[in-house]
C-alpha positions, -999 to +999 in steps of 0.1 A: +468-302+185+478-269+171+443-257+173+446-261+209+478-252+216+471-216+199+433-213+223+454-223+254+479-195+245+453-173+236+435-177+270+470-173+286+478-142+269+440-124+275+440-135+315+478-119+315+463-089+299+435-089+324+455-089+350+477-067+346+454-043+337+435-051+374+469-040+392+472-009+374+438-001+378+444-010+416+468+019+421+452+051+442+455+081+417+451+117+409+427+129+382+421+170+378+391+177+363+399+199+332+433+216+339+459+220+362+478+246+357+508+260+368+504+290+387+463+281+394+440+263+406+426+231+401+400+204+412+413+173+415+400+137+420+417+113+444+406+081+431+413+049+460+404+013+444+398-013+471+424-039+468+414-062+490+388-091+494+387-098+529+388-059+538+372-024+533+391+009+534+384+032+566+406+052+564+427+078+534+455+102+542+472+124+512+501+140+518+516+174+498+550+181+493+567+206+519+592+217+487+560+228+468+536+240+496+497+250+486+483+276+503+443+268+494+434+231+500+399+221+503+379+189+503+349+183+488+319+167+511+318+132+507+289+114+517+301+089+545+333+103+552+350+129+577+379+151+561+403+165+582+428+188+571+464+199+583+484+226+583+518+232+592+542+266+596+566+274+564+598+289+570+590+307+540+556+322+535+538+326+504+524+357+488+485+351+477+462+378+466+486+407+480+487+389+515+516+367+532+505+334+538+524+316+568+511+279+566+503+256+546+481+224+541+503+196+546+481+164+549+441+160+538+426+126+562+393+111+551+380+091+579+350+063+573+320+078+594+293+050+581+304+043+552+334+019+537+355+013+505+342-025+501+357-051+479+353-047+442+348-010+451+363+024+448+355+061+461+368+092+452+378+124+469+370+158+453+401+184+465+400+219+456+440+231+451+460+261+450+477+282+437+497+257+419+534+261+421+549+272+386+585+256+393+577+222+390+556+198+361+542+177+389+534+173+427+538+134+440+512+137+466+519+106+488+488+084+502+483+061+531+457+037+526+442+022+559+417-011+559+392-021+587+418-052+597+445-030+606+460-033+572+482-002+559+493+005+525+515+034+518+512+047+480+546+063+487+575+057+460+579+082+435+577+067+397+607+075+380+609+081+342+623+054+322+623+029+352+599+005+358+564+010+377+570+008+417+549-020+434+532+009+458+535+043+433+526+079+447+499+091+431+513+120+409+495+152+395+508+165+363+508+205+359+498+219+325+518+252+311+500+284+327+473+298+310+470+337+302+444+341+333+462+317+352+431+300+368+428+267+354+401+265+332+375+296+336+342+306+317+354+312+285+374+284+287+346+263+289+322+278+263+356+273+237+358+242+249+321+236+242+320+248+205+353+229+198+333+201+213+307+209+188+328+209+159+345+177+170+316+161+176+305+170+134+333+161+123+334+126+144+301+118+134+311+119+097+342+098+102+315+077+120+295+073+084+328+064+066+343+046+089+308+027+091+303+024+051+338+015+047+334-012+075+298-025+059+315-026+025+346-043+034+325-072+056+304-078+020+336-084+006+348-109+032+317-125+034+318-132-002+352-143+001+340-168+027+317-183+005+340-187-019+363-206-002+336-227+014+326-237-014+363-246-027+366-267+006+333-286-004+342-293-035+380-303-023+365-329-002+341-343-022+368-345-051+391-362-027+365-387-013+354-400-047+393-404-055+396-427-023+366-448-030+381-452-065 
C-alpha cells in the first residue's frame, strides 16, 4: 500500500511538473540573440507558442513603448508571413547618427499569408532594434495574439517583481549595461567570445572525464553494495523460512 501510495504521488508530482512547465513554455517571449544593450542595437527573437488545439495563429501584433521610443525597427523575412510596420509622430524627436528623427516604430503586425501557427507549434519573428534607450533595464513590448476562429489573446500585463506570474504576461526584453562601442555585440566581440568558447569548451571536456570517472567509480561502488545487500536479503529469508518450518 505504501508502495503505491508513493508511485501515485510520484506520477502526481511529475504531471504537475509537466504542466506547469507547458504554461510557461506557452507564454509569447522575447529572446535577443547575443546582447542587448543599452544605448545599441540588438536582434531579437519574438518567440509565439500555439496555445490552442482547435486553432492556428493568423495573425501577431507587438507593440513598443511610446515612453521608450526606437527609432530603427526592422523585421526579418519570414517565410509565410506579411510584416507590417507602424510609425507614429513623437512630440519629442530623437537624435541618431547627427540627424533628428521625428517618428517612431510603434507597432510591428505579422499577418499569415499561407502559412499558420498550428497546434503543437510555434514560429518566431526575427526584429532588428534600435538604438536601445539607456534609461531603462527593460522594454515590455506588449503582443496581440490573433487565431483563425476569431480568438484574441492579448500578452499585455506587465510582470511585476516579487508578485506572482500574470495569467497573459507581456513579453519583456531585458537591456544589458552598454558596452564601450555601444553596438551590441560586434566583430571582436564575437572572435572573444569564440576563444573563450574555446577555452570553456577544454576545460568542460575535462570536468567531463572527472565528472565521468568519478560517476563510473561511484556506480562500481553501488553496484557492489547492491549485491551485498541482495545477498543479505537471501539469506534473511531463507534463515527465516527454515525457522518457520521448524
Amino acid at each position: 500500500m505504501n508502495v503505491s501510495r508513493f508511485a501515485v504521488a510520484g506520477g502526481v508530482a511529475v504531471s504537475s511538473v509537466l504542466l506547469l512547465s507547458g504554461t510557461a513554455f506557452a507564454h509569447v517571449g522575447v529572446q535577443p540573440q547575443g546582447e542587448a544593450a543599452k544605448g545599441g542595437y540588438a536582434t531579437v527573437n519574438v518567440k509565439v507558442p500555439n496555445e490552442r488545439d482547435n486553432a492556428s495563429t493568423v495573425k501577431v501584433e507587438i507593440n513598443f513603448p511610446a515612453d521608450h521610443p526606437l527609432a530603427s525597427v526592422m523585421p526579418q523575412p519570414v517565410p509565410g508571413w506579411n510584416p507590417t510596420v507602424t510609425k507614429t509622430k513623437l512630440a519629442k524627436p530623437l537624435e541618431m547618427h547627427g540627424k533628428k528623427i521625428t517618428e517612431a516604430v510603434s507597432k510591428v503586425t505579422w499577418t499569415a499569408a499561407g502559412s499558420k501557427i498550428g497546434p503543437g507549434q510555434f514560429q518566431q519573428f526575427p526584429l532588428s532594434l534600435g538604438r536601445l534607450p539607456e534609461s531603462t533595464d527593460k522594454l515590455v513590448l506588449k503582443a496581440v495574439q490573433t487565431y483563425d476562429n476569431n480568438e484574441v489573446v492579448r500578452w499585455i500585463e506587465e510582470p511585476k517583481e516579487g508578485a506572482a506570474e500574470p495569467e497573459h504576461p507581456a513579453p519583456v526584453l531585458t537591456l544589458s549595461e552598454a558596452g564601450d562601442d555601444h553596438h551590441g555585440g560586434g566583430k571582436s566581440d564575437a572572435k572573444s567570445d569564440d576563444k573563450a568558447g574555446h577555452k570553456a569548451d577544454g576545460h568542460d571536456d575535462k570536468q567531463t572525464e572527472a565528472a565521468g570517472a568519478s560517476s563510473d567509480t561511484t556506480a562500481r561502488v553501488l553496484g557492489v553494495v547492491g549485491i551485498v545487500v541482495g545477498a543479505a536479503g537471501v539469506a534473511f529469508g531463507v534463515l527465516a523460512g527454515r525457522r518457520r518450518s521448524a
